[in-house]
Every structure is written in C-alpha cells, then in structure tokens.
C-alpha positions as CSV (number, residue, x, y, z in Angstrom):
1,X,-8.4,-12.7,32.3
2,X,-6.0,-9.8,32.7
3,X,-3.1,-11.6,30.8
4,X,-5.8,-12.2,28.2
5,X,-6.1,-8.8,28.0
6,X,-2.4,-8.0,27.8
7,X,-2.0,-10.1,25.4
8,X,-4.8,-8.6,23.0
9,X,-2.9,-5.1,24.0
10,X,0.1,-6.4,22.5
11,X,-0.9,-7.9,19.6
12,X,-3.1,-4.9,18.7
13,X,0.1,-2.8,19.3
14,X,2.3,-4.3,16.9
15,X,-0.3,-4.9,14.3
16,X,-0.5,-1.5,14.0
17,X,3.0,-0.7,14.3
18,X,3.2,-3.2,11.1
19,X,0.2,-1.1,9.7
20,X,2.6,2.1,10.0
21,X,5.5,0.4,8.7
22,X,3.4,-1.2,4.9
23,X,2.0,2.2,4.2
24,X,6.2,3.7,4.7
25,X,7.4,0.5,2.9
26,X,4.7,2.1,0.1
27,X,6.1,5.1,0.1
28,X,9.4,4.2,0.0
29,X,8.7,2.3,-2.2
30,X,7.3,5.8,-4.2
31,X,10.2,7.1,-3.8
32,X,12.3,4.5,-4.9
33,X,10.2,4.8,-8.2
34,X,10.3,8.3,-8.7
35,X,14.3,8.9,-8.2
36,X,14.9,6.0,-10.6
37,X,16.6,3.4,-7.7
38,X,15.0,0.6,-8.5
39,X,18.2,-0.9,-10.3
40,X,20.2,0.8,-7.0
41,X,21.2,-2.6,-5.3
42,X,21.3,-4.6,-9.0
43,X,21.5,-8.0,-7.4
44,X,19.6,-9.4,-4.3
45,X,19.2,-9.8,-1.2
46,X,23.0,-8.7,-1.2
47,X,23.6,-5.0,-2.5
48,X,26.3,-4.9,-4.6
49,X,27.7,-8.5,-2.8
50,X,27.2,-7.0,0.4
51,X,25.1,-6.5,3.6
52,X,25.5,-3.4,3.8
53,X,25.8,-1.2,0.7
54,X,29.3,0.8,-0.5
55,X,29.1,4.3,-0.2
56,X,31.7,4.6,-3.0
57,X,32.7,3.5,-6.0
58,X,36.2,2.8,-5.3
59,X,34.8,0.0,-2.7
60,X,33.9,-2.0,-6.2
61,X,35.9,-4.3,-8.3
62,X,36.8,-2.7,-11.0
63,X,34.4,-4.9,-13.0
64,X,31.4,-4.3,-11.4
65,X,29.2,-3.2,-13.9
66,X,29.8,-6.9,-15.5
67,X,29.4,-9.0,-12.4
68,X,26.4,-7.7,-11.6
69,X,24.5,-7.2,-14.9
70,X,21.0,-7.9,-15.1
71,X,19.6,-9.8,-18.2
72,X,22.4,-8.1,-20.4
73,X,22.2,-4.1,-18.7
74,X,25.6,-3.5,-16.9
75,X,25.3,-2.2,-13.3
76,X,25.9,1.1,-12.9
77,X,26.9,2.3,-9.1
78,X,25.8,5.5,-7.9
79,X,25.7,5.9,-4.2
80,X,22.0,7.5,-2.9
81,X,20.3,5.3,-5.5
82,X,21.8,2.5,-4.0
83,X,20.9,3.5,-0.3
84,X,17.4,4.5,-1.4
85,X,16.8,1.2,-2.9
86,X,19.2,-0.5,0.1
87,X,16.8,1.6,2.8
88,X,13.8,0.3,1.1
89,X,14.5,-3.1,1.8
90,X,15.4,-2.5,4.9
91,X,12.0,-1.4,5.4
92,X,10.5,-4.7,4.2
93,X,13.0,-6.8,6.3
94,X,11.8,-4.7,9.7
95,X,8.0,-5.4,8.5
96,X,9.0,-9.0,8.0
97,X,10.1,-9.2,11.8
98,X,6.6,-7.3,12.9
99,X,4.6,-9.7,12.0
100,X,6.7,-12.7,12.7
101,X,5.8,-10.7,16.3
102,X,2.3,-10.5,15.3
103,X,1.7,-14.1,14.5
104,X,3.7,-15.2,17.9
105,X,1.6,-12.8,20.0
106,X,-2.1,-14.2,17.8
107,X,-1.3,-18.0,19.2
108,X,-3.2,-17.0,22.2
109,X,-5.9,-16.9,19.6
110,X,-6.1,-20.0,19.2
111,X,-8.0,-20.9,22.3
112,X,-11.0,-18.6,21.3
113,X,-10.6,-17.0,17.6
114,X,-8.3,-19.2,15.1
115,X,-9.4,-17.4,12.4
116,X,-7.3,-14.3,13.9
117,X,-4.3,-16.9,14.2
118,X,-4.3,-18.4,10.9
119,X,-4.3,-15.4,8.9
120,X,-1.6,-13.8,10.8
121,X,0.6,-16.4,9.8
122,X,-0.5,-16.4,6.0
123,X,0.3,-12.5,6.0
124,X,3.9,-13.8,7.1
125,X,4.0,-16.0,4.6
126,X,3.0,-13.2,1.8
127,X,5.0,-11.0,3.1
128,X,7.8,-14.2,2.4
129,X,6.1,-14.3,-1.0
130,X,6.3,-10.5,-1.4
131,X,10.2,-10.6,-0.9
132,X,10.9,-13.2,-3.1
133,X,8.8,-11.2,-5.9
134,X,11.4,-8.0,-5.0
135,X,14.3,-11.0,-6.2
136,X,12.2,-11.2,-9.3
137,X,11.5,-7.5,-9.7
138,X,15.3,-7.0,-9.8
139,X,16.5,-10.2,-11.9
140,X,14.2,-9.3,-14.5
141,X,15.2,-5.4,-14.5
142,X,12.0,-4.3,-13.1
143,X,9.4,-5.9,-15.1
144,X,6.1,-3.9,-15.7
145,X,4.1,-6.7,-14.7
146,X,6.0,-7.6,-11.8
147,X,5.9,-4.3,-10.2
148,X,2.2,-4.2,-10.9
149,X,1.7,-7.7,-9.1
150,X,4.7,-6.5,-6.4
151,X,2.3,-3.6,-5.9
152,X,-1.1,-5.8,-5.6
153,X,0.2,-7.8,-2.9
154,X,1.3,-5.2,-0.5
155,X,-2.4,-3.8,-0.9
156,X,-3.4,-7.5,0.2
157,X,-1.6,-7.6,2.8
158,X,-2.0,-3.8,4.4
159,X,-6.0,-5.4,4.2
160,X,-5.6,-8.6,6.0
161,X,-3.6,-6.7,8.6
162,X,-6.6,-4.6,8.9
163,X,-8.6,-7.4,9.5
164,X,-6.7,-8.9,11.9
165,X,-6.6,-6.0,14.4
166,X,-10.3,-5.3,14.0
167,X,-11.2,-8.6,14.3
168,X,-9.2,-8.6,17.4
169,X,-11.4,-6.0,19.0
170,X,-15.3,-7.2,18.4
171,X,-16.3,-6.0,21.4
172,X,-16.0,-2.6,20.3
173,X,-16.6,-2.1,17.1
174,X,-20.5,-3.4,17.3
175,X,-22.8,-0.7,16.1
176,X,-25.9,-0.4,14.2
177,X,-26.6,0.3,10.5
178,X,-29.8,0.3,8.6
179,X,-29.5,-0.9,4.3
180,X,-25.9,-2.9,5.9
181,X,-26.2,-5.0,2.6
182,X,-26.5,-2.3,-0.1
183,X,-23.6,-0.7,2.5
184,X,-21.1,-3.5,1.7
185,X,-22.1,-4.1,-1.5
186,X,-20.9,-0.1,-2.5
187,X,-17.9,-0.6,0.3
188,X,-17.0,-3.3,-2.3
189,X,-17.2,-1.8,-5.6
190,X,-15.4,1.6,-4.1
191,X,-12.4,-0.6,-2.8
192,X,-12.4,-2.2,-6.6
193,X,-12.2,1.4,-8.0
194,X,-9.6,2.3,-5.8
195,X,-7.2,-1.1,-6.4
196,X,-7.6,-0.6,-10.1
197,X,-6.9,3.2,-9.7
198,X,-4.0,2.4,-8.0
199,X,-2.8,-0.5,-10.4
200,X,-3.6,1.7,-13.1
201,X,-1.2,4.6,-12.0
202,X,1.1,1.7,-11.5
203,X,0.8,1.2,-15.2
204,X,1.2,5.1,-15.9
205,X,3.8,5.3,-13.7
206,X,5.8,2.2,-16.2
207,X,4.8,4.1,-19.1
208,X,6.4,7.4,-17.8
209,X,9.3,5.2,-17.2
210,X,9.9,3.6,-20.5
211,X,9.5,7.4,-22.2
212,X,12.0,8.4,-19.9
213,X,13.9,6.0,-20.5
214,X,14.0,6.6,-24.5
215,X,14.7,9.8,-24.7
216,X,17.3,10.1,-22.0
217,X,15.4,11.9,-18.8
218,X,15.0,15.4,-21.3
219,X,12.3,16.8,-22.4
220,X,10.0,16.1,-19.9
221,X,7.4,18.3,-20.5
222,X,6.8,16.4,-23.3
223,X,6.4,13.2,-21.4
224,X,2.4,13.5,-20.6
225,X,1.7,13.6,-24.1
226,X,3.2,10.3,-25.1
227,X,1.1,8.5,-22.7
228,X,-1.2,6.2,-24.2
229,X,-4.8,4.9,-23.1
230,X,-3.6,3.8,-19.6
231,X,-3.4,7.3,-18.9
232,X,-6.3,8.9,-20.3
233,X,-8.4,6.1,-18.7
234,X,-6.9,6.6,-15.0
235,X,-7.8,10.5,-15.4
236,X,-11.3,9.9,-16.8
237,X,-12.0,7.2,-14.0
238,X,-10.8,9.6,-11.1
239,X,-13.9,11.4,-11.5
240,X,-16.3,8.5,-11.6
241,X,-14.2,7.6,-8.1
242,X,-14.8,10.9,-6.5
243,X,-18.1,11.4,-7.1
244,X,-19.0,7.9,-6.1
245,X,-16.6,8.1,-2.8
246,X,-19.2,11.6,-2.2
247,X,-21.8,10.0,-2.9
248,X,-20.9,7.1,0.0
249,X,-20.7,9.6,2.8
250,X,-24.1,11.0,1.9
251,X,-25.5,7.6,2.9
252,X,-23.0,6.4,5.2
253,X,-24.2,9.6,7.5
254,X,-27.8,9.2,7.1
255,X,-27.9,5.2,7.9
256,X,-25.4,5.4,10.7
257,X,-24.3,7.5,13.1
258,X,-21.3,5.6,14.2
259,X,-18.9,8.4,14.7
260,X,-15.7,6.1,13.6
261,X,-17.4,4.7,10.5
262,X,-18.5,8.2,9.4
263,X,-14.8,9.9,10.1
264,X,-13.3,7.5,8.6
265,X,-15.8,8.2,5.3
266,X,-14.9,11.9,5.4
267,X,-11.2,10.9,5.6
268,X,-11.3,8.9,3.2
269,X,-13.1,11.7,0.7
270,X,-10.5,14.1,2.1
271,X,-7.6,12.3,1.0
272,X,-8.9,11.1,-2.2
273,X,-9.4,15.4,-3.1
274,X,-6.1,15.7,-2.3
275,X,-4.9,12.9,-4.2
276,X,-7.3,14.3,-7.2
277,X,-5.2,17.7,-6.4
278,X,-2.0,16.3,-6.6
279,X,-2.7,14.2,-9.9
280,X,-3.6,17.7,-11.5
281,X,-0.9,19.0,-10.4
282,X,1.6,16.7,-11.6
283,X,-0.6,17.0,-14.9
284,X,0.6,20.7,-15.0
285,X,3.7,20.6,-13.4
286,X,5.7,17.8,-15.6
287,X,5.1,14.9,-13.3
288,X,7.6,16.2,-10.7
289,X,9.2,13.1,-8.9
290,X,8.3,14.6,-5.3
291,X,4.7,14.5,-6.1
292,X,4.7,11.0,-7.4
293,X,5.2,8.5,-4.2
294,X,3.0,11.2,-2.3
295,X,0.1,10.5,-4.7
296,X,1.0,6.2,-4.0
297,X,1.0,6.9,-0.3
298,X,-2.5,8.7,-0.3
299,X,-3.8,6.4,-3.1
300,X,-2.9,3.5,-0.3
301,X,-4.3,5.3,2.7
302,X,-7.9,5.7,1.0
303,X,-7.7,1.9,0.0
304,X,-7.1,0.8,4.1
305,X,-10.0,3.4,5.4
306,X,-12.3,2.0,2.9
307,X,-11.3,-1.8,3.8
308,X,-11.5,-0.5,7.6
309,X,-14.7,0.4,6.8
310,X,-15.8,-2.7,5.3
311,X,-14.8,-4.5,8.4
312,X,-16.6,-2.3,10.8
313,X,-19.5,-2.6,8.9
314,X,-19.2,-7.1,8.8
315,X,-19.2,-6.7,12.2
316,X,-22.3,-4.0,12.8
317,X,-26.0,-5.4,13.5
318,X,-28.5,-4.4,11.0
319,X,-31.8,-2.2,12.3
320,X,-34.6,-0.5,10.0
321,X,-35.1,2.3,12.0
322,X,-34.1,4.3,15.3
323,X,-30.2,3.8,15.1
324,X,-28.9,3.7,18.5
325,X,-25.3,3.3,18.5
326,X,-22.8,2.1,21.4
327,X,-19.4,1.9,20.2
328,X,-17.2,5.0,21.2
329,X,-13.1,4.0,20.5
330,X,-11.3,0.9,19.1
C-alpha cells in the first residue's frame, strides 16, 4: 500500500514538473517568435551541423549560408538567434525525457487505472509527433500552417497531461455541483473560445511576420494597420471571451462552493484581464516583441485552468440542492 502510494507521489511529481516545463517550452517558444529565431538553427535536429551550436561565425565554413539553405533562402548565422532557437529545443528535448519518466512511473497503473497508463504513453508519442513537426516547421521556413498546427498540439498535450495527474488523484478531487451538465457544456464552449483565440493570434502573429518581413522590420507603427480580418476578428472576439469567462464565475460560485474549482475560475478571469490588457497595449505600443510571448504564455495558462476545471468537474457528483463539499487540496 505505501509503495502504491509512493508511486502515485512520484508520478504526480513529474507530471507536473512536465506541466511546468510545456507552458516554458510555450514561452520560449514566444520568444523565439517575437525575436525572429525561428530560422536560428536552419537545419534540424543538428544546429548548424552540430550538437551544440557555434557561438561565432568564424566556427562556419565559409559556405554556410548555401549548405544550409532552406527551400532556396540562404542561412544567415547570427549568434543569440541561434541560441534562442538552440535553447528552445533544448526545452522540448528535456520535456521529451519527463514524460518518458511519466509513462515509466504510470505502469503501476496498470493494475487498477489503464486509462492513466495508456494516455501517458500517447502524450510521449505526440510529444515524438510534435518534434518531428519542429523538422517540418524549419524545412519548410516556418510555414504559417505548420506553426498554427505546431501550436495546436502542444495545447493537446498541456490538456492530456492535465488529465493525467487529476485522474491520478480521484480521491480528492470528489466534490458536489448542482446544473454539472449545463457546467461542462459552458466549460466546453469557453475552452473552444480560448483554443481559437489562441490559434487566431497565431495567425496575427504570421501576419505581423510577413509585414515585417516586406518592408524590412521599419515602420512598425505602421504594421497594425496592414492587418487584415484575422485581426479585427481576434479583437472583436476577446470581448465576447471576457464577458462569457465573467459570466462563468457568476455561476461557478453560486452552484459550488468547491474552493479549488472556484480559484481556479477567478484565476482564470484574472489572467484573461491581463492578457485583454496586454493585447491593448501592444495595440498602442507597436506590438513590442517583449509583450508578445507574454500574451502566448497567459493565453496558455487560461486554456489549462479551464481544462483543469473541466476535469474536476467530470469527476464531481451532481446534487439539486444543499451543496456540501469535502475536497480540501489535490
């Protein structure tokens, strides 16, 4: 029973180590965006035909730019967008290794939840699939579409990670809920507003890029005016998100009085203000590249509270009336 026990320890602990290490992956992966690195390392998984990156340009053949073109653009070296990219992956190879832990330390699993099991090893498989779509995101120069999809699938796998280490823990996250259905059903729809917020800016965020691009990183406070419907759409659509996120708290803290669930409701509100905030801002300011994987990060954090709450609410026991609720940590 006690090894049991330190076993489910364990495997909690480094699921959320892996947790911690996504959401920095994401905004690395921000900043990696923002500062233009994405071409850093122009081949992969080597950097510039090695392990470990140059730090200057005399440790290049002199044809460099040639032998490591991508679809016709030469390489161009310059050292921190190479170690920004090359730290990046890094980052995805560390994650890699968590949950290689994670799945070894779920087999115990398999004697009394497979489920728990089985999806740990299909999130080490995406996160297999995930590095071989960074291969494609670089042999194709950073596709648009690729980056949007690159994007999608850490978001997938930050929610079964979720679920994983919740699952884990049933015997403390049972509380009661009245209207659990209706609950879900608007857990639901916010998480779909928030994953096509967050593609959307992906979107933006390509668009910025491309104007960049064309006239030669000047003029950028011209750049938010040259953004097409993409833009106007994500803007419009925060609103609708805020005011729908507000109007889930209302009702989360009237038809439970789980003090997890309801926290994790305000955070969630919290962070998407902020995020609002630092959209307008970035509106006002030019888009200023600090901003930008700062807005991704928070953007990612309000879509894992709201799948957290999902799961605390799949696993809660529907009453009609006189909420009585046990559950006090996780």
């Amino acid at each position: 029973m006690q090894n049991n026990t330190v076993n489910t320890a364990t495997f909690r602990r480094f699921g959320i180590f892996t947790i911690v290490a996504v959401y920095l992956l994401i905004l690395a992966g921000g900043i990696v965006r923002s500062t233009g690195s994405g071409m850093g390392c122009p081949d992969w998984p080597r950097c510039f035909g090695r392990w470990i990156p140059p730090t200057h340009i005399s440790e290049l053949p002199a044809d460099y730019m040639l032998k490591y073109k991508v679809e016709g653009h030469s390489a161009e070296f310059n050292a921190t967008k190479t170690w920004i990219e090359y730290i990046n992956r890094l980052l995805g190879a560390i994650i890699g290794f968590l949950i290689f832990l994670v799945v070894v330390y779920s087999v115990p699993f398999l004697k009394k939840d497979k489920t728990i099991f089985y999806l740990s090893l299909l999130t080490f498989i995406l996160v297999g699939f995930e590095a071989w779509l960074g291969k494609v995101v670089v042999a194709t120069n950073l596709s648009p579409i690729m980056i949007t999809i690159h994007m999608a699938g850490s978001l997938v796998i930050l929610a079964l990670l979720i679920y994983i280490i919740s699952r884990s823990q049933t015997q403390h996250i049972r509380f009661a809920v009245t209207n659990r259905k209706y609950m879900e059903l608007f857990l639901w729809v916010l998480i779909a507003f928030t994953f096509i917020q967050i593609l959307g800016g992906t979107q933006v965020r390509e668009q910025i890029d491309e104007i960049s691009f064309a006239m030669g990183n000047q003029q950028r406070e011209t750049w938010i005016s040259k953004l097409g419907g993409f833009f106007v759409f994500h803007r419009i659509f925060s609103v609708i998100v805020l005011a729908a996120n507000s109007y889930f708290l209302f009702i989360a803290s009237r038809r439970s009085d789980n003090t997890i669930f309801i926290k994790s409701a305000r955070y969630s509100l919290g962070l998407l203000f902020f995020e609002f905030f630092s959209g307008v801002v970035m509106a006002v300011l030019d888009i200023p590249a600090f901003i930008q994987p700062i807005h991704l990060l928070c953007a990612s954090l309000i879509f894992g509270l709201q799948f957290f709450m999902l799961v605390l609410l799949y696993f809660s026991e529907e009453v009609k009336s006189g909420i009585s609720v046990k559950m006090e940590s996780l």
